[in-house]
C-alpha positions in Angstrom: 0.0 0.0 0.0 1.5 3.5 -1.0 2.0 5.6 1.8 0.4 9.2 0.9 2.9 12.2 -0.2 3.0 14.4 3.3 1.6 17.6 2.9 3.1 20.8 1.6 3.9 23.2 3.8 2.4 26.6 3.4 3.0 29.2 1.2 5.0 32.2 3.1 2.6 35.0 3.5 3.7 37.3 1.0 4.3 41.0 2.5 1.4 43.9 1.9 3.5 46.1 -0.6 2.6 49.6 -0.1 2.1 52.3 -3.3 3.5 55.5 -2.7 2.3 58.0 -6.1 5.0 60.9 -6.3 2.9 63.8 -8.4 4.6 66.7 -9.7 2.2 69.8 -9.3 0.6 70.7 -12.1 1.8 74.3 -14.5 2.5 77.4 -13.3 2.8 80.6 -15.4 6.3 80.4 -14.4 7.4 77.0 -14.9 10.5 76.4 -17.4 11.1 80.1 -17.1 12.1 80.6 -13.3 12.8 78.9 -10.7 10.2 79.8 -7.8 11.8 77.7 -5.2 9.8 78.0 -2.0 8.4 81.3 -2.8 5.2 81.8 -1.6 2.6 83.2 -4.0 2.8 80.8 -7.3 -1.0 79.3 -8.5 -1.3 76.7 -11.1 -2.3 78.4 -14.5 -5.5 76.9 -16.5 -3.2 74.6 -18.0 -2.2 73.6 -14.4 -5.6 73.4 -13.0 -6.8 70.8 -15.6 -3.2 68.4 -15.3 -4.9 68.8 -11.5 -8.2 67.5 -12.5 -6.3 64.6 -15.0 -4.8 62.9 -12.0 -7.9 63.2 -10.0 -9.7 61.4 -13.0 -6.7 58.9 -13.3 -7.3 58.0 -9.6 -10.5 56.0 -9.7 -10.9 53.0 -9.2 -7.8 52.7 -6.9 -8.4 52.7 -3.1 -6.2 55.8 -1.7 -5.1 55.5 2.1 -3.6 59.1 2.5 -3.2 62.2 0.2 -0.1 64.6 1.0 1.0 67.7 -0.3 3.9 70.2 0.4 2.9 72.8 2.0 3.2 75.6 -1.5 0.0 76.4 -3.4 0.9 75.2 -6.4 1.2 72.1 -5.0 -1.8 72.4 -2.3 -3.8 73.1 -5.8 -3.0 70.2 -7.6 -3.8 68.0 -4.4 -7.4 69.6 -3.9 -9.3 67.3 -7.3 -8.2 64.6 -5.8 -8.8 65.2 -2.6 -12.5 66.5 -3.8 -12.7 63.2 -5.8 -11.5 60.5 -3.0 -13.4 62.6 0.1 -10.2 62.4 2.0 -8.2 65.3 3.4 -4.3 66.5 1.9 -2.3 66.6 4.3 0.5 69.3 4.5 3.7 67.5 4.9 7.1 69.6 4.6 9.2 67.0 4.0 7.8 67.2 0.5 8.2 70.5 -0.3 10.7 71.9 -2.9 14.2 72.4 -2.9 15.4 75.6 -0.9 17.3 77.3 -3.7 18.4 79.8 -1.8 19.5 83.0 -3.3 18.7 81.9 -6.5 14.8 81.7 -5.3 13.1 83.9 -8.1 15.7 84.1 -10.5 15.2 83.3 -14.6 16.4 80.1 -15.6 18.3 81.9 -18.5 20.5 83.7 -16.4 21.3 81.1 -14.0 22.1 78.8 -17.4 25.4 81.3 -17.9 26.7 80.9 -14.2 29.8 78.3 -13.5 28.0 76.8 -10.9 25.0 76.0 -13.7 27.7 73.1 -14.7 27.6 71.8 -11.2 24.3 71.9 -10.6 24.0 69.8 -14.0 26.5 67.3 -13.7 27.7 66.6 -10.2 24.4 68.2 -7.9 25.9 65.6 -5.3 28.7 68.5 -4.2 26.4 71.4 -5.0 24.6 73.6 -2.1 22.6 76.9 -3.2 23.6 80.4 -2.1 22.5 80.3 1.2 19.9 77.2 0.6 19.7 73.5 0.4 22.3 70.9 -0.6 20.6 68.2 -3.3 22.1 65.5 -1.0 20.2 67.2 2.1 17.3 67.3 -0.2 17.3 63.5 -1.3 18.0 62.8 2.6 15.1 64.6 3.7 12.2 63.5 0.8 14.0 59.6 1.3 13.1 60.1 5.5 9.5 61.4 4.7 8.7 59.2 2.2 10.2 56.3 4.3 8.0 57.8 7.2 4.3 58.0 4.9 4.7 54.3 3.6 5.9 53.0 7.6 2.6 55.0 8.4 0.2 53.1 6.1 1.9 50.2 5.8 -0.1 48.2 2.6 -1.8 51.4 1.2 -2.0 53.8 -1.3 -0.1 57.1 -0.6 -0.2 60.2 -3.1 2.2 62.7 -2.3 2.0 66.1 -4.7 5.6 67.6 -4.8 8.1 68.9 -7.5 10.1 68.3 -9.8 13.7 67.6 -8.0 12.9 66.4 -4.9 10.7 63.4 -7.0 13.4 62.9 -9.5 15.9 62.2 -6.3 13.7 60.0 -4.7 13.1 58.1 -7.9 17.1 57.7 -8.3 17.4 56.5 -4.7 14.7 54.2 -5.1 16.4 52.9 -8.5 19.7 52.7 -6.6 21.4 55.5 -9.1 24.1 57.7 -7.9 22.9 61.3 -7.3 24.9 63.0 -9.9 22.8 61.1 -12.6 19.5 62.3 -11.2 19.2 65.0 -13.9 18.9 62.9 -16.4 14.9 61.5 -15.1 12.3 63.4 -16.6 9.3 64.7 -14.3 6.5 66.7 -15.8 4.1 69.1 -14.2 1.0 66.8 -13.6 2.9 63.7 -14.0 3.1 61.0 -11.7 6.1 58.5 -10.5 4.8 54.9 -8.8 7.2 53.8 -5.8 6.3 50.0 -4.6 7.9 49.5 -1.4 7.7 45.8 0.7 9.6 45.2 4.1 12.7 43.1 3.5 12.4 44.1 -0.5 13.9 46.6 -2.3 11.7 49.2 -3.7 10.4 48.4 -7.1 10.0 51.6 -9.6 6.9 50.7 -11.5 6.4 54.2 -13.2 8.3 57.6 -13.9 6.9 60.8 -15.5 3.3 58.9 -16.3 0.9 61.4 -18.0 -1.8 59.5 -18.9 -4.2 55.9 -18.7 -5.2 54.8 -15.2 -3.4 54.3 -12.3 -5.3 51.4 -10.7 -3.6 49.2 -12.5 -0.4 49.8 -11.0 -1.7 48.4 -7.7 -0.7 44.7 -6.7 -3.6 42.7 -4.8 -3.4 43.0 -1.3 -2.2 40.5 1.4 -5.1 37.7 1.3 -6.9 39.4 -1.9 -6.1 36.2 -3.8 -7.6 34.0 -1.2 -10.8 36.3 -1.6 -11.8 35.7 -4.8 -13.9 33.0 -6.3 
């Protein structure tokens, strides 16, 4: 008589992977012309307010845990459609907020394109500090600790932090394990939207960068136990 096969041992629970959606405010009448920095003052432009509506649109279907926003209007503006749209509450979180450029806060892009120190900012931001401002290391520091903080805090979830452009594109480099000086070279455009998948024990998984368009629900894995749910 055959003796029957023992039985397999479980499958290891897999870990709930949580979703962090890095959003890049949407246009300003400024934007590719001068960089605002932390000034206060800067609303999204029509062009702006509808990239804000976009991402609102490009949220459904996909079960949101937490909206935050740096603390700037422009960003605070982008945040509010989906906000509206989801019936949760943006969050003001500095961690997210822009770059401190210092005393180059206001000035034209054009200008600050002649400087020496444009070269630096370009090629090796990893040395670079602004006049009197933030260091891009110090920046990429601070947006990996919040970041690290929001997907700790809903552990499994959906998180949709509205920020801006370089503070996104270093914490998409970080996440992709690239060196800092080769940041510049990721594209993030107003209204766009980078997908972080983060898992305890895992290494962050990039699913996204600078997605304009289509639905974002898709880029959500089932849930711990959602397999054993359905029929």
């Amino acid at each position: 008589m055959t003796e029957a096969a023992p039985p397999s041992p479980p499958a290891p629970a897999t870990a709930p992977s949580t979703l962090l959606l890095l959003v890049r405010h949407g246009e300003t009448p400024t934007t590719g012309a001068v960089l605002p920095g932390r000034a206060a003052g800067l609303h999204l432009s029509k062009r702006g307010q509808a990239q804000a509506e976009r991402i609102a649109e490009r949220l459904a279907g996909l079960a949101v845990d937490g909206i935050y926003s740096s603390p700037l209007e422009r960003t605070l503006e982008t945040a509010a459609p989906a906000a509206s749209g989801t019936g949760l509450e943006v969050k003001r979180e500095p961690g997210l907020i822009e770059c401190d450029f210092g005393a180059w806060t206001g000035a034209a892009l054009a200008d600050l394109a002649g400087l020496p120190e444009w070269q630096t900012v370009q090629h090796a931001p990893s040395v670079f500090r602004f006049p009197d401002g933030e260091s891009f290391a110090g920046m990429q520091a601070r947006m990996v600790e919040t970041l690290e903080a929001l997907r700790t805090t809903h552990t499994g979830g959906v998180v949709v932090c509205f920020s801006h452009a370089d503070p996104i594109k270093a914490a998409v480099a970080h996440a992709l394990g690239t060196h800092l000086d080769l940041f510049q070279r990721i594209a993030i455009s107003p209204g766009s939207v980078s997908a972080i998948s983060y898992a305890d024990g895992q290494p962050p998984a990039v699913l996204t960068v600078n997605s304009t368009a289509g639905p974002l629900a898709e880029l959500r894995q089932p849930r711990q136990g959602a397999e054993d749910a359905r029929p």
